[in-house]
C-alpha positions, 0 to 999 in steps of 0.5 A: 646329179643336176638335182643335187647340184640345184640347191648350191646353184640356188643358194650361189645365186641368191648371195650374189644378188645379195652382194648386188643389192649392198652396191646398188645401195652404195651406188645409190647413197654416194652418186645418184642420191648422196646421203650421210653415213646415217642414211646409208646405214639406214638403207643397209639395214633395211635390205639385210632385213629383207634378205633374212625375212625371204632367204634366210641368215646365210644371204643376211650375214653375208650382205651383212659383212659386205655392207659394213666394208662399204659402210666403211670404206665409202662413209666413214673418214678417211673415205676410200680406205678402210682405216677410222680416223674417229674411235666414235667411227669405230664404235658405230661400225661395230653397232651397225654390224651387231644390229644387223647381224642380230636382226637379221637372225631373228628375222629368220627365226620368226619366218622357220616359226611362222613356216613351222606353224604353217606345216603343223596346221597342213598336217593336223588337216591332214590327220582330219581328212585322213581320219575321215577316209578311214571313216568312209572305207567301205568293203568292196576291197579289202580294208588295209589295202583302201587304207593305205591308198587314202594314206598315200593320196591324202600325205603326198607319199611316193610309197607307203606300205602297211605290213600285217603281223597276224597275216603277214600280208604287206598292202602297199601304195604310191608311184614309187617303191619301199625297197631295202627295209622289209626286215625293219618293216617287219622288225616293227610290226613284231617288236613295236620298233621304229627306224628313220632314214632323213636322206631316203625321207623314210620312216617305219613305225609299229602300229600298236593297240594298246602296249601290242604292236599289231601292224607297222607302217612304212613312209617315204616321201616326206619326212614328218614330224613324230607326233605326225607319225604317231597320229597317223599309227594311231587312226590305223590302228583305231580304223582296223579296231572299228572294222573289225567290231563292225565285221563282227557285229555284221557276221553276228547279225547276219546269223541271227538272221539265218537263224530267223528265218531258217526257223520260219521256213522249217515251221511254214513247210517241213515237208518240203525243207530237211529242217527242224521239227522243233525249235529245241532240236539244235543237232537238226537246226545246224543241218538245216542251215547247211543246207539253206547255204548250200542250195542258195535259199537265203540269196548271198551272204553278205561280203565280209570276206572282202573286208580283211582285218 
């Protein structure tokens, strides 16, 4: 409940020091440096600016309207009232309310932009650096667990979770855990679904290669953009492509490789090996290979299977 209520202490605090700089200024223009109206306006201005440039439009408006009143009631004619004895009066009250209002919304525009081109410049870096852990993946663990590690550590994430749909395995990762949606998660992998939950800042997205979706992600955490997302189930679904080329070029290596070498062995030495006489004889080529495994001639094998794909 404390962490709920911190954004409205936050926010109830800042629009009092809001209303406290319009009385400082108006302390300031009236007893300690006496000013016109035109200064004083000036010095109003100026603080609404700043107000929307570091906080926001809220604390603007609202130092906005505040500063009007003492505007009025402090330097405009007839002073301490809040009637305008001059229609000219009138017509630059209401300018100064419009200028600030309007400058201090624009101000707050530029600073949600420059915030804005701040977070996509972090979360294309992090597509990069995300993009080159999948690159550097190696095969002492499986490869979808590794990866959604890399995903959780590199994107700040508290839970990640990255379901299989040919295995129906789920690899997960993070401090804390995605509870509640794993028919979504699995509703994504199978029909290339998608679904967004902004108050929990969780995500699900299919992985798809091609139009088939092969996998989905779960994201919690942070809420990202959905180009954010589709980057990051794209490079899933490039790595596992790339790792299971790999695996394959390896396994079809490492045959030939046996094969080589079976051959060689069975034509230095027949009589001590049950291998082939010939290099035609298929049917005792296949035994003698067995038996190269089974007995643990040619060292072990190399270690795809840890690389799950």
């Amino acid at each position: 409940m404390a962490g709920g209520d911190s954004p409205v202490r936050q926010r109830a605090v800042r629009l009092v020091l809001s209303l406290a700089g319009v009385i400082v200024i108006t302390l300031a223009a009236r007893t300690l440096v006496p000013v016109n109206a035109t200064t004083a306006g000036f010095g109003y201005l100026l603080l609404i600016l700043v107000l929307a440039s570091v906080w926001g439009f809220i604390e603007a408006l609202v130092a906005s309207v505040a500063a009007t009143l003492a505007f009025n009631f402090f330097f405009f004619p007839p002073l301490g009232t809040f009637t305008i004895e001059d229609p000219q009066n009138w017509v630059a009250l209401f300018s100064f309310l419009a200028t600030s209002l309007i400058a201090s919304r624009l101000s707050a525009i530029a600073k949600r932009r420059a915030l804005d081109a701040v977070a996509r410049q972090q979360d294309l870096e992090r597509l990069y650096t995300f993009s080159r852990g999948i690159l550097l993946i190696h095969n002492t663990e499986p490869f979808p667990k590794q990866l959604v590690h890399k995903l959780a550590e590199i994107f700040e994430l508290t839970a990640a979770v990255l379901y299989e749909r040919r295995t129906g395995e789920s690899y997960r990762a993070g401090p804390a855990e995605f509870e509640g949606l794993d028919e979504q998660i699995r509703e994504a992998a199978l029909h290339g679904t998608s679904f967004s939950d902004p108050a929990g800042r969780r995500q699900i997205t299919a992985v798809q290669l091609g139009s088939e979706p092969i996998a989905s992600l779960a994201l919690q955490g942070r809420q990202m953009p959905d180009s954010v997302i589709r980057g990051i189930a794209n490079l899933v679904a490039i790595g596992r492509d790339a790792c299971r080329r790999k695996c394959a070029e390896l396994r079809l290596g490492e045959d030939l490789r046996i094969r080589d070498l079976s051959i060689g062995d069975a034509t230095r030495d027949e009589d001590d090996w049950p291998g082939p006489t010939r290099r035609g004889d298929a049917e005792s080529l296949a035994q003698h290979l067995r038996h190269l495994r089974r007995h643990g001639n040619l060292g072990d094998p190399f270690r795809l299977g840890a690389v799950a794909v």
